[in-house]
KOLTI-326416 format. One record per residue: residue number from 1; residue in three letters; x, y, z of N, C-alpha, C, O in turn. Coordinates in steps of 0.05 Angstrom, whole numbers. Layout:
// KOLTI-326416
    n  res      nx      ny      nz     cax     cay     caz      cx      cy      cz      ox      oy      oz
  NUM  ALA       X       Y       Z       X       Y       Z       X       Y       Z       X       Y       Z
...
***
This chain:
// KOLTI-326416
    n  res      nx      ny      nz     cax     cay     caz      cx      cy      cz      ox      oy      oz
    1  UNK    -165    -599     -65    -163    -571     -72    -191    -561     -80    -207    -576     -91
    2  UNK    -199    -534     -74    -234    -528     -71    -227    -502     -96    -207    -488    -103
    3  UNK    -251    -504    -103    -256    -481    -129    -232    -462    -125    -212    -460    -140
    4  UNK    -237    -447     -99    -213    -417     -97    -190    -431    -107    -182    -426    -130
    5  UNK    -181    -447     -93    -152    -457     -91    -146    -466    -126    -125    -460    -137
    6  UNK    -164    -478    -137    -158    -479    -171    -160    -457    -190    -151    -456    -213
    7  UNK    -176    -434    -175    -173    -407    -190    -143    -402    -205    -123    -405    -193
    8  UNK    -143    -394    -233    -115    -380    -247    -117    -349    -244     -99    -332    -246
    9  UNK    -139    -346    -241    -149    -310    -246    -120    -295    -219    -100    -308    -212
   10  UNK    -125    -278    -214    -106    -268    -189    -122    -248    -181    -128    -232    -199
   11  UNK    -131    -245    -163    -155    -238    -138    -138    -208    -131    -119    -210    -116
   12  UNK    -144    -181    -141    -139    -158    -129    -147    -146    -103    -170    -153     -98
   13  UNK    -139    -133     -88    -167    -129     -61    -168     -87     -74    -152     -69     -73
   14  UNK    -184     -89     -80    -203     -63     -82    -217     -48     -56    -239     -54     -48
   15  UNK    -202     -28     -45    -200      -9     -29    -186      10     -18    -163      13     -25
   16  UNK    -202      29       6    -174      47      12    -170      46      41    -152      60      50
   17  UNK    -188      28      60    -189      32      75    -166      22      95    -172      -1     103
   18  UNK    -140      29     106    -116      23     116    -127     -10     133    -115     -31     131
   19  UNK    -142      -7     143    -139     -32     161    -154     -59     142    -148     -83     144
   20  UNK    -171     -50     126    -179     -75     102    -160     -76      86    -153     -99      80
   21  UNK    -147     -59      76    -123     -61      53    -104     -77      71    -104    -100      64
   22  UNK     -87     -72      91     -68     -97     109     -82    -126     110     -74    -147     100
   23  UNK    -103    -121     124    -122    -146     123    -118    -166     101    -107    -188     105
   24  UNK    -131    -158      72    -123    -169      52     -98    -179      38     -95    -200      25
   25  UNK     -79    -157      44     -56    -163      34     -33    -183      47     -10    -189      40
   26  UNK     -52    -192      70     -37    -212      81     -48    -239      79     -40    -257      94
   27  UNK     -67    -245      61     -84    -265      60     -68    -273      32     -65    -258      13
   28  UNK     -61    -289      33     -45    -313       1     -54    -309     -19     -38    -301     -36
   29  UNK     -80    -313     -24     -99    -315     -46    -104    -281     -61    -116    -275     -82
   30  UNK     -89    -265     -44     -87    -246     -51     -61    -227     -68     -43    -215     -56
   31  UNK     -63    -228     -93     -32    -227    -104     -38    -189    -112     -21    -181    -128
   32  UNK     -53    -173    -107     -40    -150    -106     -63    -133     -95     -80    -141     -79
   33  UNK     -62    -101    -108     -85     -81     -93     -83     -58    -111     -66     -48    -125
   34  UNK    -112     -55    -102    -118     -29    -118    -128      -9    -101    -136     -16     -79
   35  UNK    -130      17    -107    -156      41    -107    -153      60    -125    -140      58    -145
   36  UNK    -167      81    -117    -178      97    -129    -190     124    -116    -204     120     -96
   37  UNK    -186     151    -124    -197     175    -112    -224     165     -98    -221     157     -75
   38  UNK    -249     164    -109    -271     149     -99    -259     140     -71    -253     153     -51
   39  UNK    -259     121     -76    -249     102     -52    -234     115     -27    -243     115      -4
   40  UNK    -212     126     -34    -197     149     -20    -220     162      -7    -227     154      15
   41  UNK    -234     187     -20    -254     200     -18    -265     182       9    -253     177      30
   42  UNK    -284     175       1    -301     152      23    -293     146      42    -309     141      60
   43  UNK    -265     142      47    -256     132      70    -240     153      76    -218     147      84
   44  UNK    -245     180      75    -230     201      96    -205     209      90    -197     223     108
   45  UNK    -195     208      79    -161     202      67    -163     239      52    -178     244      33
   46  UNK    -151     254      60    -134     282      56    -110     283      44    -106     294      22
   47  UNK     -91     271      59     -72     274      42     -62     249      32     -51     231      45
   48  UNK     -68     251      -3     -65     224     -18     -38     208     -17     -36     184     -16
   49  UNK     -13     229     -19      13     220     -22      21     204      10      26     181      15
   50  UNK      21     219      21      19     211      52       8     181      59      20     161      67
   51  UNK     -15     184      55     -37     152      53     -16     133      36      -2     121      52
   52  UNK     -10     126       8       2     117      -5      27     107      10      33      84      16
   53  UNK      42     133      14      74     120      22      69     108      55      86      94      65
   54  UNK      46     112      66      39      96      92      30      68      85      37      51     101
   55  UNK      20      62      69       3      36      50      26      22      53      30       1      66
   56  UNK      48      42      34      77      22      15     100      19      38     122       8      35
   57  UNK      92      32      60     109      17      82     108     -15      96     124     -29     109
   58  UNK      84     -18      86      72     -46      87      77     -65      58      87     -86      51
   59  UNK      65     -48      50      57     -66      23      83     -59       0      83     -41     -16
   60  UNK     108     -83       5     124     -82     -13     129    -111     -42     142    -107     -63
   61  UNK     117    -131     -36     120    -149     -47      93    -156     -68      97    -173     -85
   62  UNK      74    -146     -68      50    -153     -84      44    -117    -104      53     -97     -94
   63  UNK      33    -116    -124      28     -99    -144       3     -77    -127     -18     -83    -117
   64  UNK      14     -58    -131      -8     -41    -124     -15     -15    -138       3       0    -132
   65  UNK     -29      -6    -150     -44      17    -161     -53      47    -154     -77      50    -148
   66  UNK     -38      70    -156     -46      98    -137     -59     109    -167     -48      98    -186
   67  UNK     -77     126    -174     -86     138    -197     -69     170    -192     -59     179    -171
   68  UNK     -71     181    -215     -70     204    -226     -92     217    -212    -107     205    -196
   69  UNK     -94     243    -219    -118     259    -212    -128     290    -223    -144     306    -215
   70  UNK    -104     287    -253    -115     312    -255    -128     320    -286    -124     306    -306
   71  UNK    -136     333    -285    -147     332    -316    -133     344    -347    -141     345    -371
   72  UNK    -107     353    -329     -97     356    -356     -73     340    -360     -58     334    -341
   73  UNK     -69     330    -391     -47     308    -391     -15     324    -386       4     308    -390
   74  UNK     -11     344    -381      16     342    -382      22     347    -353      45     349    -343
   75  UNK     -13     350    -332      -3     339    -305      -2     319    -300      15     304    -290
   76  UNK     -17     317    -306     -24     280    -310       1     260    -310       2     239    -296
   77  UNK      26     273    -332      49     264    -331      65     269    -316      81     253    -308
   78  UNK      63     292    -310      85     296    -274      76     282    -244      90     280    -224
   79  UNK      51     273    -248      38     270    -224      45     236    -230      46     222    -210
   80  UNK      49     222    -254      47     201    -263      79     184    -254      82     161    -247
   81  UNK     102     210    -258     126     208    -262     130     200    -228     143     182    -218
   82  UNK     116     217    -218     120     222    -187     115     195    -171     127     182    -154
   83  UNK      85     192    -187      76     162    -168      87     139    -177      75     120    -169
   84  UNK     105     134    -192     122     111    -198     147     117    -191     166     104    -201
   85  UNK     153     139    -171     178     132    -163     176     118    -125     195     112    -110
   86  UNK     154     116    -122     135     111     -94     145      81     -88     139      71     -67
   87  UNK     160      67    -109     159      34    -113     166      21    -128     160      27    -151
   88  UNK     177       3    -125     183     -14    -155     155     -28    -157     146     -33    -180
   89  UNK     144     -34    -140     108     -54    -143      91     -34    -148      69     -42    -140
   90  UNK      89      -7    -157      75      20    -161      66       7    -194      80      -3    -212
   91  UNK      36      13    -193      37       7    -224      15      49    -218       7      61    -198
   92  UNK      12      56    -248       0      82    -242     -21      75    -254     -19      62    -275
   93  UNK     -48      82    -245     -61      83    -262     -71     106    -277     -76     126    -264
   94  UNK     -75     106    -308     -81     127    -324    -118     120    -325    -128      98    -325
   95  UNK    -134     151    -326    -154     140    -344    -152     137    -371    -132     148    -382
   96  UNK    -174     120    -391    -175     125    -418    -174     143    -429    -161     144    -451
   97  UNK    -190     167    -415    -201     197    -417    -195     209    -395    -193     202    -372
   98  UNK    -188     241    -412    -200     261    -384    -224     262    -384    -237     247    -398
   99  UNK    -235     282    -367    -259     296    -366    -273     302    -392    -291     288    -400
  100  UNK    -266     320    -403    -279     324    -434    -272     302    -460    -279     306    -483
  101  UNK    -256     278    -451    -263     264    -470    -235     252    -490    -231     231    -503
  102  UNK    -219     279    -484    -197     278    -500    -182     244    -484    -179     238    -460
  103  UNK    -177     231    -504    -157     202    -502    -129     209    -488    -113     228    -489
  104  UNK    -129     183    -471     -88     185    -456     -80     179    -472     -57     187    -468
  105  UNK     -79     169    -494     -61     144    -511     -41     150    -516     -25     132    -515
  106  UNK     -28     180    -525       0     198    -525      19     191    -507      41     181    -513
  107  UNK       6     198    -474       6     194    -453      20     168    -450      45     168    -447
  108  UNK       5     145    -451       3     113    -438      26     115    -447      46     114    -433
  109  UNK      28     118    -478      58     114    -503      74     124    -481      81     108    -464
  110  UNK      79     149    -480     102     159    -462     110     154    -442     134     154    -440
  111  UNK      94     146    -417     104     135    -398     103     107    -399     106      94    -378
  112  UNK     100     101    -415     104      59    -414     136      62    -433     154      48    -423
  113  UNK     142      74    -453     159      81    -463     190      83    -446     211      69    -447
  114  UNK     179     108    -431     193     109    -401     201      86    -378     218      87    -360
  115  UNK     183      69    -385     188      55    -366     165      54    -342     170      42    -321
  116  UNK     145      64    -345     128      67    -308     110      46    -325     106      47    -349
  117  UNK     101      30    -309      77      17    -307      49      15    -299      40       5    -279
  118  UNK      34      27    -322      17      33    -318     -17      13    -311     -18     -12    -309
  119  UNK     -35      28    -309     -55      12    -304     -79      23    -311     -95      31    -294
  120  UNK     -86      25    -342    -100      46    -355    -122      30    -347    -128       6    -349
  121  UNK    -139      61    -331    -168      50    -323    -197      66    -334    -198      87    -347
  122  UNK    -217      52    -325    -245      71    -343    -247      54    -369    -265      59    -384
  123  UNK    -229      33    -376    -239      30    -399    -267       6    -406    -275     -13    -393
  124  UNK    -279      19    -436    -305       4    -434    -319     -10    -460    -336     -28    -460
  125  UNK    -306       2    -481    -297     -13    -509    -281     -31    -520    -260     -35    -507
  126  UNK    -283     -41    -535    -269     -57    -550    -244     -29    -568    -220     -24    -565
  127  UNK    -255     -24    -579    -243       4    -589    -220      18    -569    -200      28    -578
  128  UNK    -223      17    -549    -207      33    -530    -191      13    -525    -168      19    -527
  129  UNK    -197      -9    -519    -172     -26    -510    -159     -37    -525    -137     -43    -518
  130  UNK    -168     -45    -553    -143     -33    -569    -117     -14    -584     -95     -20    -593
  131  UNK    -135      15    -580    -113      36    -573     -91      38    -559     -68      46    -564
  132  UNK    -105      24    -534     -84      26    -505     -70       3    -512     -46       7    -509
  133  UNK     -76     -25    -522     -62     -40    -524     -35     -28    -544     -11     -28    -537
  134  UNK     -41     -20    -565     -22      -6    -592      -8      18    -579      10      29    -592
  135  UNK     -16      29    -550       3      53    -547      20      39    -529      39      55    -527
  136  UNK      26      17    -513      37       3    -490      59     -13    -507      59     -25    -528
  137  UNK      83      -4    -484     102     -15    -499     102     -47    -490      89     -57    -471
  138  UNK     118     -60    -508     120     -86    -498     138     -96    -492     142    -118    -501
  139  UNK     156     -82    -473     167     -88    -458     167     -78    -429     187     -80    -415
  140  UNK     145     -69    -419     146     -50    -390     106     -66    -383      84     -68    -393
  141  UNK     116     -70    -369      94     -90    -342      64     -65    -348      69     -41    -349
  142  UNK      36     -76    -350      13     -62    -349      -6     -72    -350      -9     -96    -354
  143  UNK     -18     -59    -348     -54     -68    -334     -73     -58    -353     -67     -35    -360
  144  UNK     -92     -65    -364    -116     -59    -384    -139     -64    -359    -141     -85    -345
  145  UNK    -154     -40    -357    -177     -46    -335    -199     -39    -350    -205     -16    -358
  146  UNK    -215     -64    -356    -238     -60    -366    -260     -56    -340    -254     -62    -317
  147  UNK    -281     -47    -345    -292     -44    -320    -323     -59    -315    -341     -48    -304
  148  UNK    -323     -86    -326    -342    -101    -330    -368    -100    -324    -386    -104    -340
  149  UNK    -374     -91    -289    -390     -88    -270    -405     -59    -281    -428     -52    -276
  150  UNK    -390     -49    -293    -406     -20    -301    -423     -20    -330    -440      -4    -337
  151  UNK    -410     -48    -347    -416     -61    -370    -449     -69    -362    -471     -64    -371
  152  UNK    -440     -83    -343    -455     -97    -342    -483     -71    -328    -506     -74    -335
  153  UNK    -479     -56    -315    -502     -45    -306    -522     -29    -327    -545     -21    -323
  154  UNK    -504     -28    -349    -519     -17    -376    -539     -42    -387    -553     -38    -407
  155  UNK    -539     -65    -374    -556     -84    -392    -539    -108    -413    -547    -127    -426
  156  UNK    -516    -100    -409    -499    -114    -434    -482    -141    -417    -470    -140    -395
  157  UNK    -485    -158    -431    -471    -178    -410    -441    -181    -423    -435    -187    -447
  158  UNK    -422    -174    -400    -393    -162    -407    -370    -189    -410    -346    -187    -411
  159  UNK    -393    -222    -411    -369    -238    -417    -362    -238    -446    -340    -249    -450
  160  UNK    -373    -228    -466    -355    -236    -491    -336    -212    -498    -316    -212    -514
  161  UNK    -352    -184    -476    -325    -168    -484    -303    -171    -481    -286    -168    -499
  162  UNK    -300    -180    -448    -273    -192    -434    -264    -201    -444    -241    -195    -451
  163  UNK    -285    -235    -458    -259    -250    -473    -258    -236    -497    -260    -257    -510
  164  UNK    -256    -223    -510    -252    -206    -537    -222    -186    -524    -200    -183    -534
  165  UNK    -232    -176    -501    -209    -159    -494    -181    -169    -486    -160    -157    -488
  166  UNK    -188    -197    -475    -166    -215    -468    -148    -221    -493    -123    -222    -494
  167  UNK    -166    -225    -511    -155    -238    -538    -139    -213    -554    -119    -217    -568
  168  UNK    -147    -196    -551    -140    -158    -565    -119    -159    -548     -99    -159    -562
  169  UNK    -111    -161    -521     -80    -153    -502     -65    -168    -505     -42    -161    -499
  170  UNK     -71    -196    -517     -55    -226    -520     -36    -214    -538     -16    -228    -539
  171  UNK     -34    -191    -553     -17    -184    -577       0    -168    -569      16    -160    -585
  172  UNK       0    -154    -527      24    -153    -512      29    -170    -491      19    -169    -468
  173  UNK      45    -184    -500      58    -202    -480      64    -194    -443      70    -211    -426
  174  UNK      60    -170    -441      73    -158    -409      51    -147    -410      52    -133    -389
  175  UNK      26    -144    -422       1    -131    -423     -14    -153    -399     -11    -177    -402
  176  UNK     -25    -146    -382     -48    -163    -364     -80    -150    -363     -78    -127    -356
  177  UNK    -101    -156    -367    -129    -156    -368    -132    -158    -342    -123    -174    -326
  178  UNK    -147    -138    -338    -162    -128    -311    -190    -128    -312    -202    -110    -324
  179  UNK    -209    -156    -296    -233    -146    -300    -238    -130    -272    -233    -139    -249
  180  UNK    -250    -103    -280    -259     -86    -265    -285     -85    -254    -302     -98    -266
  181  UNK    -294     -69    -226    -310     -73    -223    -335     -88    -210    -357     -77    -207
  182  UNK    -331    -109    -204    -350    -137    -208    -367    -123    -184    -366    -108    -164
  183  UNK    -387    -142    -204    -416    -138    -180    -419    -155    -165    -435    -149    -147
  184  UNK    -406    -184    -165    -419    -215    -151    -392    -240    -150    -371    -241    -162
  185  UNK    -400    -252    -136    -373    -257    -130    -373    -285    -156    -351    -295    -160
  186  UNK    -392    -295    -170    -391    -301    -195    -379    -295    -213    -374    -313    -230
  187  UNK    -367    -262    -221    -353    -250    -238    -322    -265    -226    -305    -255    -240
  188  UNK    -312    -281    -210    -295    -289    -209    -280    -309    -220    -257    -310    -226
  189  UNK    -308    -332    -222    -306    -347    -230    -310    -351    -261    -302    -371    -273
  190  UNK    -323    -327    -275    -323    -312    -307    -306    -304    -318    -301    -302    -342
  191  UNK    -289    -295    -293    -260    -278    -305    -242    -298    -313    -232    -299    -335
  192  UNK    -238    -317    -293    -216    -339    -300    -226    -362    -317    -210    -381    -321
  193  UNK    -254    -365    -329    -267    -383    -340    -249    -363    -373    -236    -372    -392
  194  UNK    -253    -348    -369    -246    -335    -402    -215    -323    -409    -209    -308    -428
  195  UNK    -194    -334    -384    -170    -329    -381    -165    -300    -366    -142    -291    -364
  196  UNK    -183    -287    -357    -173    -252    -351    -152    -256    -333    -158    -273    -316
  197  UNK    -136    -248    -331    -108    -253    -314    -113    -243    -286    -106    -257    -266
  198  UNK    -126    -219    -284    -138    -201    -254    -171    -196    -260    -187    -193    -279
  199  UNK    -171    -196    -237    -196    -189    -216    -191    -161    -191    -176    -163    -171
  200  UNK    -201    -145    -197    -201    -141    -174    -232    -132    -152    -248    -115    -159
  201  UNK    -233    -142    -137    -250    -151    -117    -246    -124     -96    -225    -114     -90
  202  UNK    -277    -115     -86    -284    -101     -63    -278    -121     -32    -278    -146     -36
  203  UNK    -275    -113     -10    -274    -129      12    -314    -143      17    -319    -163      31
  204  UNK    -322    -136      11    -348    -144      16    -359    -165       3    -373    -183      11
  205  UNK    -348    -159     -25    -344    -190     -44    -331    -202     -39    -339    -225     -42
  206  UNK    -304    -201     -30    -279    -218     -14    -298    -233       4    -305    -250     -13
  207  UNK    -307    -238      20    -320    -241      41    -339    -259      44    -345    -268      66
  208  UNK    -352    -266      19    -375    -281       0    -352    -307      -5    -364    -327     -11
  209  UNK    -321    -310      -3    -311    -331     -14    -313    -354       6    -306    -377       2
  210  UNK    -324    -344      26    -323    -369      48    -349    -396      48    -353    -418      59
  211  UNK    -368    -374      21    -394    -389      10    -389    -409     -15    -402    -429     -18
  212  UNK    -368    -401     -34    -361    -421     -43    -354    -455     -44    -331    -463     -43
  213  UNK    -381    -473     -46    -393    -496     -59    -405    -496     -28    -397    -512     -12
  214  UNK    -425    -478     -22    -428    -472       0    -462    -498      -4    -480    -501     -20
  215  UNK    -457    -508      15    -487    -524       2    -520    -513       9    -531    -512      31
  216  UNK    -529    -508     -12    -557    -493     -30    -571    -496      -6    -579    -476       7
  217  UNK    -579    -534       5    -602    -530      25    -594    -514      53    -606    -499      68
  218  UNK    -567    -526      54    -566    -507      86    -570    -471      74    -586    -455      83
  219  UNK    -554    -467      57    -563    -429      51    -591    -424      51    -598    -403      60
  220  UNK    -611    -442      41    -635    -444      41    -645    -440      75    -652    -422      90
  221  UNK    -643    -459      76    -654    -457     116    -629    -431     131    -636    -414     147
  222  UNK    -617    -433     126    -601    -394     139    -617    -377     134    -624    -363     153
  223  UNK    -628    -374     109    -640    -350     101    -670    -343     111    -683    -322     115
  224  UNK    -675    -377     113    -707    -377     122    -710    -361     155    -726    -345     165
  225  UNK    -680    -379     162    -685    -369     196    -669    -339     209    -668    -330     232
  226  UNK    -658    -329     185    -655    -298     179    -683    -285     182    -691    -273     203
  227  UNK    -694    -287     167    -725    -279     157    -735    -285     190    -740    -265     205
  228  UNK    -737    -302     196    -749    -307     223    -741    -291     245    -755    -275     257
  229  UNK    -717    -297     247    -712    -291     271    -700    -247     276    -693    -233     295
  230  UNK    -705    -243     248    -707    -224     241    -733    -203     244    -732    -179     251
  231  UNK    -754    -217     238    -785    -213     245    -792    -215     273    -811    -202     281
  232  UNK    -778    -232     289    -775    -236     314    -772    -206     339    -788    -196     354
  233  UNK    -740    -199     334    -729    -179     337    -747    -154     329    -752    -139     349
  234  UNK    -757    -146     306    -776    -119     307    -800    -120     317    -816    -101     319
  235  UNK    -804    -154     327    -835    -145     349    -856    -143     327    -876    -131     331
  236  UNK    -848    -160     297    -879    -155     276    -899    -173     297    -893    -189     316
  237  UNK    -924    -166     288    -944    -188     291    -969    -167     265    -969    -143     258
  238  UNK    -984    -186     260   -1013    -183     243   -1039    -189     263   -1062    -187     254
***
C-alpha cells in the first residue's frame, strides 16, 4: 500500500469544469466535490441551477457543494432552502460573511436546525470557527472550510490553525474540517498528518499524485532535460 492509498484525509476534487468534475468523480480516491461562483465564473457556466442539476445527474453517490450567492441573508436563505432540495448529497455552502462583514451564524443555526447541510466557507480564524461550530446543530451532517492556502499566502503557516480548528469542531460530532484551498500537493499530506477529515484539491494538484515517493534523482534528471530540451526548441544560442 503507497502513501495515497494510507491517506485517512478524504481528497475533494475542486472545480467547475463538467468534463474534470466526471473525470474525478469517478476516480476511488475521490470521496466527494466542490465549487464555487469563481470557478463557475472561469469556466463559462450562465446558468448556475442548470450546470448543478446537469452535474447531479451524474454525481449521485459522493458529497457535493453548490454556494449561495447573494448578499443578503434572508436570500441567502431562500436560495439556501432551494439548493438543498437539488439532493440528498447537496451540502450548501454558506459564507462566514457577507460582503460588508455582517456574520451567517443566525443563518448556519437556522438552516442546520432545519436540517440542510451546510458547508460554511471563507473561514479564516480561530474565532470564526468556533461561532460556526456553536451555531451547527449536532445532529445534521457539515463542513467547516477553513481556507488554509489563503492562510498561508499571508505569511502565516496554517498547520497549527487546522489542528486547533480540528480540535474546536471535535466538540460536533457530524461537524467535518475542510482544509481549503491548498497550494501544493504537500498540504495533503498536512491535512491528514493533523486528522483534517477533507481536503479539497484543484485538478492540477490532483495530477501531482502520480509523483508521490516519486524518486528525487530521476525528478532531478527530468527537470535537467526539461531545461534542455526546452532551450533546444526556442533556437537559444550565446
Amino acid at each position: 500500500m503507497n502513501r495515497v492509498e494510507r491517506l485517512k484525509v478524504q481528497i475533494f476534487a475542486d472545480g467547475a469544469d463538467k468534463q474534470g468534475m466526471l473525470e474525478m468523480y469517478n476516480k476511488a480516491f475521490i470521496k466527494g466535490l466542490t465549487t464555487n461562483p469563481t470557478l463557475m465564473k472561469k469556466a463559462g457556466i450562465k446558468d448556475y441551477e442548470a450546470f448543478a442539476k446537469d452535474i447531479l445527474n451524474d454525481v449521485k453517490d459522493k458529497s457535493i457543494s453548490f454556494e449561495v450567492f447573494s448578499d443578503d441573508l434572508d436570500e441567502m436563505e431562500k436560495q439556501a432552502l432551494k439548493i438543498a432540495t437539488w439532493g440528498e448529497n447537496v451540502y450548501v455552502k454558506i459564507p462566514v460573511t457577507n460582503t460588508k462583514g455582517i456574520t451567517t451564524y443566525s443563518l448556519i443555526k437556522k438552516l442546520s436546525d432545519k436540517g440542510v447541510k451546510v458547508n460554511v466557507t471563507a473561514i479564516m480564524t480561530l474565532e470564526q470557527v468556533r461561532d460556526v461550530v456553536l451555531s451547527l446543530n449536532q445532529n445534521t451532517p457539515s463542513y467547516v472550510s477553513v481556507f488554509a492556502g489563503r492562510i498561508a499566502d499571508t505569511g502565516v503557516d496554517p498547520v497549527p490553525l487546522m489542528s486547533a480548528a480540528v480540535q474546536i469542531t471535535s466538540m460536533n460530532s457530524k461537524a467535518e474540517v475542510i482544509w481549503a484551498s491548498p497550494r501544493e500537493l504537500l498540504n495533503i499530506f498536512q491535512a491528514d498528518e493533523i486528522g483534517c477529515q477533507v481536503i479539497t484539491v484543484t485538478n492540477d494538484i490532483l495530477k501531482k499524485l502520480e509523483l508521490v515517493d516519486y524518486d528525487l534523482n530521476s525528478y532531478s534528471l527530468d527537470t535537467v532535460k526539461m531545461f534542455y530540451n526546452d532551450a533546444l526548441a526556442a533556437g537559444f544560442n550565446i
